[in-house]
N, C-alpha and C positions, 0 to 999 in steps of 0.2 A: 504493500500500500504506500502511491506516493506521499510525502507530508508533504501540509500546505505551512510555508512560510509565511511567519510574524516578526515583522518590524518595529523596532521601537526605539523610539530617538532619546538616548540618553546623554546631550550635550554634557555633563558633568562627567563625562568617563575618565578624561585627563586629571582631574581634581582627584575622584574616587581612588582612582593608579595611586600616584604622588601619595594622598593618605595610607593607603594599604588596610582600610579599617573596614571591618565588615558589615559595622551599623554605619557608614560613613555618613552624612547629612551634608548636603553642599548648601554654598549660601543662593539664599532667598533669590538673588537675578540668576542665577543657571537654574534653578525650579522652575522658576516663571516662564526662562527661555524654554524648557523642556516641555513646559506646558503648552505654551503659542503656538509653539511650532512643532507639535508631534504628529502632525500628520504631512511635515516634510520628506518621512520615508517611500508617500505613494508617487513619488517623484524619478524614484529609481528600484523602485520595488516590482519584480517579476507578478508577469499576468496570474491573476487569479490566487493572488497574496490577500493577508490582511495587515491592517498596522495599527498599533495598538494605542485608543487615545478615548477622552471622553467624547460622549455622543454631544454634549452640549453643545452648539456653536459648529461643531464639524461635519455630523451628518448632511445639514443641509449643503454645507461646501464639496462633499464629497461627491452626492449625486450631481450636482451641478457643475464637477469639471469632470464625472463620468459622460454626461450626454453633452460637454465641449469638447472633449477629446478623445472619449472613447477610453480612458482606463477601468480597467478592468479589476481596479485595486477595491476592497471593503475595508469598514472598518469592526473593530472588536475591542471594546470595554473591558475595564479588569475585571469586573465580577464576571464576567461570561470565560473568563482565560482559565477558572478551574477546570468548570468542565470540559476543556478542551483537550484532545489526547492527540500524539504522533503529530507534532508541530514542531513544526526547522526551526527554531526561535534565533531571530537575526538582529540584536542590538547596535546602536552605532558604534558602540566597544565594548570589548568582553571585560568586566574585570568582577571581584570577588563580593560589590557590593551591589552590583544590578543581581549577581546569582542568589545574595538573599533576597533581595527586594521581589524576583520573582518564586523561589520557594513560599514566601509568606504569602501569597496571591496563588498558591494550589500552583503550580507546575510543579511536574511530578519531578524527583534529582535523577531519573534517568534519564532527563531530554535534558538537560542542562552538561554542562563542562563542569569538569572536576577541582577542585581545590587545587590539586596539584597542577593538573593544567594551564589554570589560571595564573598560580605563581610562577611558571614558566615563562607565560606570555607577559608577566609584568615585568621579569629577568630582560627579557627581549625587549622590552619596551625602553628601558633605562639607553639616556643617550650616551651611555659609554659602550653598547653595540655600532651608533653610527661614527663613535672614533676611533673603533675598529675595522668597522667596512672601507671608511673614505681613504685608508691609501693602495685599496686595491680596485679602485676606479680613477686615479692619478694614469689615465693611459695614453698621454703625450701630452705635448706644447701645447695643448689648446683647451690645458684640466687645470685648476688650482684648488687650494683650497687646506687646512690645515687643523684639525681641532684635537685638544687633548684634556684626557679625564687625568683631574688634579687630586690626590686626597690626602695631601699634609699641608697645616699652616702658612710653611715656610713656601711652599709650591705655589698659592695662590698668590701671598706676597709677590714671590720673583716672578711671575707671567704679569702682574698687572703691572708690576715697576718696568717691565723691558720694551712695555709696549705703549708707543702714544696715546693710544687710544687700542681697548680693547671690550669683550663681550666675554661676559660671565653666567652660567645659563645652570639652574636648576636640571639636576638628570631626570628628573621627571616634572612635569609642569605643563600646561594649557597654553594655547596658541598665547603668543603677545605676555605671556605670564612664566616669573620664574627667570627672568631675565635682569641684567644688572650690568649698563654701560660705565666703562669705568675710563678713562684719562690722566694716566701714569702714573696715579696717587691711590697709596693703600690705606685707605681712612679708616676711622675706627668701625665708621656704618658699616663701609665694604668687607673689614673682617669678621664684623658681628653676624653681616648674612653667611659670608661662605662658613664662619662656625656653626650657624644656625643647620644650613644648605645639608653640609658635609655630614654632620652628627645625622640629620634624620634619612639622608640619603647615600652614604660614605663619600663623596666625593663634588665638586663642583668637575664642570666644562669650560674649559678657554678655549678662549678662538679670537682671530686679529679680525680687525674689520676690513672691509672688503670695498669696492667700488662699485657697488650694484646700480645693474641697467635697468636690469629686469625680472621678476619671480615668473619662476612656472615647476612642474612638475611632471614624473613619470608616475603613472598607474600601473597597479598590476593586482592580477587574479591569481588565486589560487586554484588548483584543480583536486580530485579527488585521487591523482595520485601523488599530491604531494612537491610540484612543480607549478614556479609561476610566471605563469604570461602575461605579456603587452596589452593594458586595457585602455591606452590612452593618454594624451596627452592632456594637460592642465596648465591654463595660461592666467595669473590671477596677482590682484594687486593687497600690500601689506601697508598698513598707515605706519608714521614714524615708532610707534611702539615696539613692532614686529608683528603687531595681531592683525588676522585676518580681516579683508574689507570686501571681497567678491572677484566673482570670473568672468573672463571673456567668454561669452558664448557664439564661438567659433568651432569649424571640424579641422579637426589632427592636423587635415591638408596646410589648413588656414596658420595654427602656430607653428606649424614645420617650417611655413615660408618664413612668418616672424622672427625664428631661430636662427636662419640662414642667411638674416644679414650680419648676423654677428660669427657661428659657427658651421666648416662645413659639414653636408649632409652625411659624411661617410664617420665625422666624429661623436654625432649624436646617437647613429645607428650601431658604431660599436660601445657603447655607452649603453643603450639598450642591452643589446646581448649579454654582455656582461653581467647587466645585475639583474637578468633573466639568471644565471648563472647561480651568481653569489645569493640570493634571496632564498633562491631554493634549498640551496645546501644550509645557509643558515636558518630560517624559518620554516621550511616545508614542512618536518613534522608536529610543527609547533602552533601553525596557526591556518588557517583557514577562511578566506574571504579577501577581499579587497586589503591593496595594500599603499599608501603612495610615500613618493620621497621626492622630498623638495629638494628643490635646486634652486640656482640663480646665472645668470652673466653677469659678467665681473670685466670690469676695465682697468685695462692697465697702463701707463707708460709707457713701457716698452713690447715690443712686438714677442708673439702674439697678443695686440692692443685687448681682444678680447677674447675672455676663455670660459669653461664651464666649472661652477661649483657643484659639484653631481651629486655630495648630501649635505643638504642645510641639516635634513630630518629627516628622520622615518616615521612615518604612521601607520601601526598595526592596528587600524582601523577604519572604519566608513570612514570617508572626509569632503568638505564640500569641492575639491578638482570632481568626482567620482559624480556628484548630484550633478554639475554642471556640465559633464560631459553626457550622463544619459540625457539632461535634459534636451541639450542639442540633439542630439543623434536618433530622439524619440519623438521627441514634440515641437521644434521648430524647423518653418519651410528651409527650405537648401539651400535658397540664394539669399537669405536672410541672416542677420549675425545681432549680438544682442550683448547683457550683461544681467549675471546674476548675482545679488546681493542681500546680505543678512545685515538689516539696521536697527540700531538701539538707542529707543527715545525714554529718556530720562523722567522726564515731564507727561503725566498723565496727558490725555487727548491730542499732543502731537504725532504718535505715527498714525493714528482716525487721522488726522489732515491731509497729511501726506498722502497717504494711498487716496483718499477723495479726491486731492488737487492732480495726482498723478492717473487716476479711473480716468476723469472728466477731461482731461487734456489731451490724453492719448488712447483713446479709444481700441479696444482688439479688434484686430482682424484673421481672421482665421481662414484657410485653404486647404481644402484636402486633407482635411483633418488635424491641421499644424496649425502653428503660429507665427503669419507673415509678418505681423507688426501689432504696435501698441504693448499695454503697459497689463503684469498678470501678477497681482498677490497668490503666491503658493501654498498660502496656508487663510485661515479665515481672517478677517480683520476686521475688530469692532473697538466701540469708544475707550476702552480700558486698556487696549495693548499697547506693549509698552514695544515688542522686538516685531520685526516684518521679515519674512523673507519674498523676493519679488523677482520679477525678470522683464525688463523691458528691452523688446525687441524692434530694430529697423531694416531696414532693405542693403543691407550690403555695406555700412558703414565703415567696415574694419576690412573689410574684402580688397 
């Protein structure tokens, strides 16, 4: 008997990680976020899925971008998830406190992942895996890139003193979070964090700063035998924090070109192979589903002016490159390009305006089942929200 997969958008997975606690409780804006936007999984969720969210506010949204698009996604409430049996349960990340949150809500622990499992996956999670991978993607003049996991006092000291300006990053931590710019002084703050960092997580991350042109990323699937493939490219913008701001909603074809005015097309594609390669051997039996790892272009001085950072990060998990690329490749027309974006309004009744001023200005258009143009909330949006996720789309903009 096939299982029907359940998706469930658990934006605080990164937080949960980093804690390691199995009651864990995240703060009040990643609940909210969780809440607004949990039925952002029917975005990238296989036909004849469910995704798990209240019916309040979402049912009606769901029938009504069923008969605009044609998904074929349902929804399913937590009280109905006991009685549910032989269910692929597909979170936006695995870790040890969505697996109590769904034993407490009747799923039975033999559809779930294992404790041990899990602590495997969080082992792999920790960014001293990606300063291990990154010097086996160094594969000529047109790769840079350099980070190393710190864990004595004196280590932290000497990396920030030797470098003018450099990046201190929590090994486990949330996009734009866990991060600490530092400019060749080792202050008492800056040792109070990496003491703080280091004690709950062994170790801080150094890394020099870089000339960035550009963010994007490589996707990749896992398969059922343990091997992972090319799912995609992801082209997308970071505000000055680090934390994510949205994607270009472009196809592959479209940022391979973007690529190739900086990098040629024979250096990206062994770059691929590669951590088709390395991913496997190191995660294949460890983890299962979608995978991505950021990157960037980097400018240089001297020749080659420009090269590849090929791991900012690794995400052993859903991540929005992954939503924005099915969303292109599923729901919008071909000769259309667009952008997708997650926003957070502070202030009661400003994202209500926003989507009203953005409905009423740019009106959909829809063709052959897609979306040629105008402006689409992907999740419901009423007077009290506070986060949006949206996509507005034009005719060839970025083309």
């Amino acid at each position: 008997m096939t299982k029907k997969a359940l998706y469930i958008f658990n934006p605080e997975h990164d937080l949960a990680l980093a804690s390691g606690e199995t009651n864990y409780m995240a703060p009040a804006s990643a609940r909210q976020m969780a809440s607004e936007l949990a039925l952002l999984p029917m975005w990238y969720a296989e036909e004849g899925s469910v995704v798990l969210a209240p019916s309040a506010y979402n049912l009606d949204y769901v029938k009504k971008i069923q008969e605009l698009l044609g998904l074929s996604v349902d929804l399913m409430t937590e009280p109905e998830l006991a009685s549910e049996r032989n269910l692929d349960i597909r979170p936006w990340g695995w870790d040890i406190a969505i697996r109590k949150r769904l034993l407490d809500l009747g799923v039975e622990e033999s559809e779930l992942p294992s404790i041990e499992q899990l602590d495997k996956l969080r082992f792999c999670s920790h960014r001293s895996c990606a300063v291990g991978l990154l010097p086996q993607l160094q594969l000529g003049a047109c790769f840079c890139g350099e980070s190393f996991y710190l864990t004595f006092p004196e280590e932290w000291k000497s990396f920030v003193e030797s470098h003018d300006t450099c990046l201190l990053k929590a090994p486990l931590s949330g996009s734009g979070k866990g991060l600490n710019w530092c400019k060749g002084v080792y202050t008492p703050s800056i040792s109070g964090w990496c003491s703080r960092i280091g004690k709950q997580q062994g170790g801080v991350i150094g890394e020099p700063l870089y000339n960035k042109v550009e963010d994007f990323a490589m996707e990749f699937r896992s398969s059922s035998n343990g091997r992972f493939g090319f799912a995609g490219y992801s082209q997308f913008r970071t505000g000055g924090s680090g934390a994510y701001e949205g994607n270009l909603l472009i196809s592959d074809a479209a940022i391979e070109r973007n690529l190739l005015e900086y990098i040629p097309v024979e250096e990206i594609y062994k770059l691929r192979d590669r951590l088709e390669q390395e991913l496997s051997l190191r995660f294949g039996t460890i983890y299962n589903g979608y995978l991505g790892v950021d990157m960037m272009i980097c400018r240089f001085p001297e020749s080659p002016v420009y090269r590849i950072h090929p791991c900012v990060e690794i995400n052993l998990r859903m991540n929005m490159g992954v939503v924005a690329r099915h969303i292109y490749d599923h729901y919008i027309y071909p000769t259309s390009t667009g952008a997708f974006q997650i926003s957070y309004y502070p202030t009661e009744g400003t994202a209500w305006r926003a989507h009203k001023e953005m409905e009423e200005a740019y009106p959909l258009e829809i063709e052959q089942g897609r979306i040629k143009s105008g402006y689409l909330s992907l999740v419901p949006a009423h007077k009290k929200s506070s986060y949006r996720a949206w996509v507005f789309i034009s005719k060839s903009v970025f083309l």
